[in-house]
C-alpha positions as CSV (number, residue, x, y, z in Angstrom):
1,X,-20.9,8.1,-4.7
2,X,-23.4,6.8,-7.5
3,X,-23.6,2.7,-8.2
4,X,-22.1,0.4,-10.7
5,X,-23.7,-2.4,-13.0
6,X,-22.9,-4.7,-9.9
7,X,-24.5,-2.8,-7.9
8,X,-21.8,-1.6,-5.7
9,X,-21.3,1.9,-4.4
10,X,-19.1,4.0,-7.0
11,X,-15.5,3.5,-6.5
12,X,-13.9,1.5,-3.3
13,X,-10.8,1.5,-2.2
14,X,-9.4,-1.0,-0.1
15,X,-5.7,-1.4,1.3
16,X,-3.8,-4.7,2.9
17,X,-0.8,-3.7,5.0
18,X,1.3,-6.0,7.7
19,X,4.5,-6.8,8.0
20,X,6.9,-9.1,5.7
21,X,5.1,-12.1,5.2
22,X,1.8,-11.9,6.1
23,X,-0.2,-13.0,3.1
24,X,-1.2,-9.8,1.8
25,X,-0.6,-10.8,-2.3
26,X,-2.4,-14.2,-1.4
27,X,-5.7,-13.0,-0.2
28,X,-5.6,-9.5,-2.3
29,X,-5.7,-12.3,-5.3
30,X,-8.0,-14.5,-4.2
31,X,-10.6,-11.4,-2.8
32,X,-10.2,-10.0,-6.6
33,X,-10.9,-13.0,-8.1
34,X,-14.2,-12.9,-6.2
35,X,-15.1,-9.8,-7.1
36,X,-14.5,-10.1,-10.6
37,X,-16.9,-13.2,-10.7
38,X,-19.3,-11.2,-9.8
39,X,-18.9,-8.4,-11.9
40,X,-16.7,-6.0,-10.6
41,X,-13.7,-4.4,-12.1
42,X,-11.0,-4.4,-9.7
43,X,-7.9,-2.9,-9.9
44,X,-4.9,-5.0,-8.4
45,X,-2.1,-3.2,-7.4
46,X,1.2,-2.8,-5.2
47,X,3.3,-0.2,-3.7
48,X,5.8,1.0,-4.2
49,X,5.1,0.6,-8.4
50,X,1.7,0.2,-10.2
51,X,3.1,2.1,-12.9
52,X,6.3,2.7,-15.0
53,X,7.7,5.3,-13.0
54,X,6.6,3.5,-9.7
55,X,8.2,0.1,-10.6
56,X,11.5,2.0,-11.6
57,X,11.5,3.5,-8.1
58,X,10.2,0.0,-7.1
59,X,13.6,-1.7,-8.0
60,X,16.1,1.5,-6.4
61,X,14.2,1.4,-3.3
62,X,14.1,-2.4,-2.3
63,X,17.6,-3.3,-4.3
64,X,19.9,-4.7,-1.9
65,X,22.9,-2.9,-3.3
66,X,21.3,0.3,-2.4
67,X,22.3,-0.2,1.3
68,X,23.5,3.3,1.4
69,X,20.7,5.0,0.8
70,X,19.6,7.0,3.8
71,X,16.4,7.1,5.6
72,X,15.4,10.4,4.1
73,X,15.9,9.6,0.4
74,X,14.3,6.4,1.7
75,X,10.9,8.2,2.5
76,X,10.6,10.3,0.0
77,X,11.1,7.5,-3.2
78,X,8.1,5.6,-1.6
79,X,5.9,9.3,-1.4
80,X,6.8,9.5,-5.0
81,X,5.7,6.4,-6.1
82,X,2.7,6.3,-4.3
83,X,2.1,10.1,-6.0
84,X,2.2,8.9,-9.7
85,X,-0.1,5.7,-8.4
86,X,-2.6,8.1,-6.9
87,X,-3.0,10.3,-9.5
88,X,-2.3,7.7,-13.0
89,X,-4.3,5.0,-11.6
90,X,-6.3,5.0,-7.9
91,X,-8.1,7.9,-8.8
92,X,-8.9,7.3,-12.5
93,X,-10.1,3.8,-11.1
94,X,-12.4,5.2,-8.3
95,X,-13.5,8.1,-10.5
96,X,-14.8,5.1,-13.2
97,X,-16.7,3.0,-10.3
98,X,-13.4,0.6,-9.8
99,X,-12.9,-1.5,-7.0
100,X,-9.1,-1.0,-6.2
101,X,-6.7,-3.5,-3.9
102,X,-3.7,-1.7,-3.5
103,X,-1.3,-4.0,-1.7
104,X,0.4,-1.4,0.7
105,X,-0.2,2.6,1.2
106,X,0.3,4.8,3.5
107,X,-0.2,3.0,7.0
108,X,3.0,1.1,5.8
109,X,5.0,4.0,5.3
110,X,4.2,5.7,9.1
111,X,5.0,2.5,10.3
112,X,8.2,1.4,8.2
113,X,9.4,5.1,8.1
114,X,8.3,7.0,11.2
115,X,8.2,3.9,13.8
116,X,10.8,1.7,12.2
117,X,13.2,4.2,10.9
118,X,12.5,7.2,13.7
119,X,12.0,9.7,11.4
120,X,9.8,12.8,12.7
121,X,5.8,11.2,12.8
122,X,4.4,14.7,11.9
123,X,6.5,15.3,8.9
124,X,5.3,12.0,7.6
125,X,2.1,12.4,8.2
126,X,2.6,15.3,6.4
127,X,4.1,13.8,2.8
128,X,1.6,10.9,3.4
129,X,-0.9,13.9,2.8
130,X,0.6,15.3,0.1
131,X,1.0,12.5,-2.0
132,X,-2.2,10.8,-1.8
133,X,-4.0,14.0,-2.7
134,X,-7.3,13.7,-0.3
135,X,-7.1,9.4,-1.5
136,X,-7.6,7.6,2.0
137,X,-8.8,3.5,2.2
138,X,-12.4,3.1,2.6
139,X,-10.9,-0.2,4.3
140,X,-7.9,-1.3,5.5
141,X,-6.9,-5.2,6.3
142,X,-4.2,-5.6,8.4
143,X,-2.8,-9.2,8.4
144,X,-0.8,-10.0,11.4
145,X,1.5,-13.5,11.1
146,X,2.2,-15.3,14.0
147,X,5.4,-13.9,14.9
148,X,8.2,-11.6,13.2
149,X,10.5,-14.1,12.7
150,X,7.8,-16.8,10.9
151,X,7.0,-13.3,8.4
152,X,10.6,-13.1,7.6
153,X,11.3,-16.5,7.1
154,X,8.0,-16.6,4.5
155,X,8.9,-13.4,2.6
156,X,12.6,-14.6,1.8
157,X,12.5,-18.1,1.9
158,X,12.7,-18.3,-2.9
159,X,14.3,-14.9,-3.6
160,X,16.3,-14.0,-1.1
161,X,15.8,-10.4,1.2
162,X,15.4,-7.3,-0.6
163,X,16.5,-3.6,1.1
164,X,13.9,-3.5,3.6
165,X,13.2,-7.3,4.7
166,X,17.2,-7.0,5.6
167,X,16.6,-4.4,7.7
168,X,16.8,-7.1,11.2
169,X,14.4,-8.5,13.5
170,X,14.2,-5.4,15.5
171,X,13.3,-3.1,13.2
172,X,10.6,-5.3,12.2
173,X,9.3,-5.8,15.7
174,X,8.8,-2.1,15.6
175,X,7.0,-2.2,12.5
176,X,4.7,-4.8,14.1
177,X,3.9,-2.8,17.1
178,X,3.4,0.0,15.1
179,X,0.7,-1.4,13.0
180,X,-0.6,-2.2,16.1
181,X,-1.2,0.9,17.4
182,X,-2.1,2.8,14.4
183,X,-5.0,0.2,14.2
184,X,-6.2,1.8,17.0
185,X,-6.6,4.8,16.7
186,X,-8.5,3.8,13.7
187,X,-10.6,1.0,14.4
188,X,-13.3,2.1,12.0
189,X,-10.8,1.8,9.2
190,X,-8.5,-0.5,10.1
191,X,-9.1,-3.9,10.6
192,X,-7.1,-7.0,12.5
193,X,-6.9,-10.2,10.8
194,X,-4.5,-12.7,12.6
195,X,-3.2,-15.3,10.6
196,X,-4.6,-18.7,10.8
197,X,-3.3,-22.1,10.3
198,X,-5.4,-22.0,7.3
199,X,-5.7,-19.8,4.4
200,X,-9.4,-20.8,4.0
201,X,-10.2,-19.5,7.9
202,X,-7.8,-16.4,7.1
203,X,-9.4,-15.6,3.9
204,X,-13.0,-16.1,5.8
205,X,-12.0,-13.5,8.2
206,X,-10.8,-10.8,5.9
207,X,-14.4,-11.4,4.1
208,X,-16.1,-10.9,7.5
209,X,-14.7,-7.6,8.0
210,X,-15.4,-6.4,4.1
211,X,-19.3,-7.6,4.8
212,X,-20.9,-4.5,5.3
213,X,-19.3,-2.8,1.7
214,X,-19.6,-5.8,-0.2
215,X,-22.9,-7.3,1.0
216,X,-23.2,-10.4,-1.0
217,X,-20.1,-12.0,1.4
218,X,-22.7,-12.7,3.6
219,X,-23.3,-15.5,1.7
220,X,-20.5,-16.9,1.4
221,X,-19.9,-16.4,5.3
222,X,-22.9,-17.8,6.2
223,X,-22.5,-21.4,4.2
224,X,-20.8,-23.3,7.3
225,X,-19.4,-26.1,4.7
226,X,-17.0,-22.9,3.9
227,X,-17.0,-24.3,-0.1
228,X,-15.9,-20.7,-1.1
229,X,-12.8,-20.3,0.4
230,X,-11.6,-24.2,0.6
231,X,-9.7,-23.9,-2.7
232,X,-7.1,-21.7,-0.6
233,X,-5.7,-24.4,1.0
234,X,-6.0,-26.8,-1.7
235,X,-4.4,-24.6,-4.8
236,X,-1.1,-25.1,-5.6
237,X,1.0,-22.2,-3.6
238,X,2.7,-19.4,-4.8
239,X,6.6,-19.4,-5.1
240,X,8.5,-16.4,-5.3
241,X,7.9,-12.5,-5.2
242,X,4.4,-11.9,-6.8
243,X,4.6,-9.7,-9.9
244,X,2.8,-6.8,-10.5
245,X,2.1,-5.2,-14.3
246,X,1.3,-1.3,-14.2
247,X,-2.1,-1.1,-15.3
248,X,-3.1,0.6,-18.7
249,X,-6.0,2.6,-18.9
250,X,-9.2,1.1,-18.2
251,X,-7.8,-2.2,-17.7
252,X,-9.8,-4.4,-15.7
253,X,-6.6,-5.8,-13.6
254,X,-3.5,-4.0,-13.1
255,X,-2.0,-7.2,-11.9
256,X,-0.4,-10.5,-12.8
């Protein structure tokens, strides 16, 4: 990969997973609104949607009403979406030097679809592959929140549960535990971030482990006052689901 005005390696890619509620859409925004003050483009984005098709499969896949859908159908909306966001967006981005935060990718369907739902681990490996054409994370976050139930409770409490946040505690304890293990097995990769009590010491440890792409953090780490990252627990906080525009070409933020 060749560099970018900023400086930066050509194209990165970086993916959040974790379960319901764990602060992925706060500290994808407030990471991208670092970058960008420092020159990068960065591409802001969530799965399923990202685009038009994707946010159409978006609203079939999570609606409540859709209770019948079956776990098969189930997979193989979210391998669709994520194939038109591979090939419309994430690679056009990377090919163009981009940084892309894609909130959710394929560690969230191996864990909500092969661990939560039982369905055969090989096969989705398998139309994890297929979809994301040879596109893998250069780094992947994985926010844990203090318990299960405290996630649920903070995903739900303004709108209400969609599809999948209905799906009960149990099947989200096996999610957990799956992210879990498919953390290790790829440490390099994958990253732990357990929530703290404050987004500022949360945010701090998602920089640390993003250091050694994006060098200047080191920086910011190393001022003990912590001055970067105090406006997180100070800014007014986010109500309701976060929205999520599909990028147009070129655009510097595919998000709201």
């Amino acid at each position: 990969m060749t560099s970018n005005k900023a400086g930066q390696r050509r194209g990165v890619f970086v993916s959040f997973e974790g379960g319901e509620g764990a602060g992925k859409t706060t500290h994808i925004r407030f990471l991208a609104e670092t970058l960008e003050a420092r020159g990068f483009e960065v591409v802001r984005l969530r799965e399923p949607g990202g685009t038009a098709i994707g946010d159409k499969l978006r609203s079939i896949v999570l609606d409540p009403g859709n209770a019948a859908m079956c776990d098969a159908c189930e997979l193989l909306v979210y391998e669709a979406a994520r194939a038109q966001i591979v090939e419309e967006v994430i690679k056009p981005a990377l090919d163009r030097g981009a940084v892309v935060l894609c909130d959710r990718f394929f560690d969230s369907t191996t864990a909500y679809q092969a661990y939560g739902r039982g369905i055969d681990a090989d096969f989705v490996r398998r139309a994890n592959q297929f979809a994301c054409q040879g596109v893998v994370p250069d780094r992947t976050i994985l926010l844990v929140p203090p318990s299960t139930k405290d996630g649920l409770i903070r995903a739900t409490k303004n709108d209400g549960a969609d599809r999948l946040e209905s799906a009960g505690v149990e099947f989200h304890e096996r999610v957990r535990n799956a992210f879990a293990e498919i953390a290790a097995d790829d440490p390099k990769r994958i990253r732990t971030v357990y929530s703290a009590d404050k987004k500022s010491k949360t945010s701090q440890a998602v920089f640390a482990e993003l250091a050694d792409i994006f060098p200047f953090m080191v920086e910011l780490l190393a001022d003990e006052s912590g001055a970067h990252f105090a406006p997180l627990d100070t800014k007014k906080p986010h109500t309701g689901k976060a929205t999520f525009a599909a990028p147009v070409s070129h655009s510097k933020n595919g998000a709201e």
